[in-house]
Structure formats: structure tokens, C-alpha cells
N, C-alpha and C positions, 0 to 999 in steps of 0.2 A: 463576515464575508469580505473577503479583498476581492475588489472589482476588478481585478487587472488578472489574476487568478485563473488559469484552466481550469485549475480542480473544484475552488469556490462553482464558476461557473456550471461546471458537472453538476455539482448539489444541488445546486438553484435549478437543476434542468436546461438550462440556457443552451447547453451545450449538449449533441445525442451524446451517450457511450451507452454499452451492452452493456447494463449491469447485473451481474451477478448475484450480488448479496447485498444485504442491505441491514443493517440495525439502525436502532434509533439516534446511534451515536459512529458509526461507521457505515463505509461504502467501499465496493468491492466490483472491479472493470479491469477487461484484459488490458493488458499494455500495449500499445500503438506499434511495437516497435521490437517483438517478442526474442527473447534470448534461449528459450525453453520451451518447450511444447506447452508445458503449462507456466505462464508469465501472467501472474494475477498485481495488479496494485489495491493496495489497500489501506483508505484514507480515513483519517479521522475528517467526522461534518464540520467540526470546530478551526478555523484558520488558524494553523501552529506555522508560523514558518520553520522550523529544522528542532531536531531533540535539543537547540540550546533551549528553546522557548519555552520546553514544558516545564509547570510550575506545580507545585502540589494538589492543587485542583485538579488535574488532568490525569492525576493515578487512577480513580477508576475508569476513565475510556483507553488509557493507556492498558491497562488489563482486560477490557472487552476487545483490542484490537487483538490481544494475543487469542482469547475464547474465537476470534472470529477465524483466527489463522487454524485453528485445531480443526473448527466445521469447515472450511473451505478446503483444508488439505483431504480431510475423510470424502467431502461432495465428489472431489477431482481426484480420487484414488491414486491418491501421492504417499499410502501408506509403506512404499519400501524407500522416503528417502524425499526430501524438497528441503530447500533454503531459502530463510527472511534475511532479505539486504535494505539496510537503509544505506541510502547516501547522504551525509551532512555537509554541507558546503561546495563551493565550486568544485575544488581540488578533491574531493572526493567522489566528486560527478554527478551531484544535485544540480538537474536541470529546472527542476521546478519549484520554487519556495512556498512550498505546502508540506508540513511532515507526509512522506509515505513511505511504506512499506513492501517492497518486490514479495513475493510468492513465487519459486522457480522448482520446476519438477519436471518430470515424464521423463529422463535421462539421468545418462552419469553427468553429475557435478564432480570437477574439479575442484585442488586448491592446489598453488593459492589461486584466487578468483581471474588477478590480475592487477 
């Protein structure tokens, strides 16, 4: 856990969020700050700061967070249609250095995004 960390902090409970879903290895809370009717993030427990970070060890929670986007798309009847956004870095619009995951649904998506 990084102490300085929103999302850590989330884990730890430190901090409320609505959570959603939960595995032993993943966490799932609406976004603060919603772009979609359905705006899920979805964190691994494990402190990754960005997809440079993952290392081989982390293939199988990296493929439980896709198992987790399939039950969370079906829970949130996003079956005609939703998109996973990561952002990696500043310039790409990672505000937060915790790997996550957007979940966006209940409308039309565009592209490009922006």
C-alpha cells in the first residue's frame, strides 16, 4: 500500500467509497466525477502505479480485472455497448498513480474519445 494513495487508502477502508464489487484481488466504486451514466473504476488491491509497472506476476489479477469488467458490465445492464479506459501517465490524464480501469456505459460513446 502507498500511503499517500486515494485508491490504497480506499482498500484499507481509510477512505468511504460506494463499493460495488469486490474480489479478493480487485475493487470496484463509482467515479467522483461521472462522464457516463454508468462510470465504474476498477482497481487492482495490489499498488501498481500505471501498466509500465506490471510485471509477470500480476497476469493473473490482470485477467481477473478483465473476469471482473464482464460481471460488472452484465450487473449494470451495459449489454448493448460500454468502454474500458485506462489512462497511463500525465499526458494521457492519469490523475491518480494507482493502475485503474474506467467502466463507461448507459449511452452512446463516441470516437475518437478526445
Amino acid at each position: 500500500m502507498a500511503t499517500d494513495c486515494i485508491f490504497c487508502k480506499i482498500i484499507a477502508r481509510e477512505v468511504p467509497a460506494n463499493i460495488v464489487w469486490e474480489t479478493e484481488q480487485v475493487l470496484v466504486f463509482p467515479d467522483m466525477n461521472p462522464q457516463a451514466p454508468t462510470h465504474l473504476l476498477i482497481i487492482p488491491k495490489k499498488h501498481i502505479p500505471s501498466l509500465l509497472h506490471i510485471t509477470p506476476d500480476d497476469d493473473r489479477m490482470i485477467a481477473g480485472i478483465y473476469a471482473v469488467v464482464k460481471d460488472v458490465a452484465t450487473k449494470f445492464n451495459l449489454d448493448e455497448g460500454f468502454r474500458i479506459v485506462t489512462n497511463n501517465g500525465a499526458l494521457a490524464g492519469q490523475t491518480v498513480g494507482h493502475l485503474h480501469f474506467h467502466l463507461l456505459g448507459g449511452r452512446k460513446l463516441v470516437w475518437p474519445p478526445g
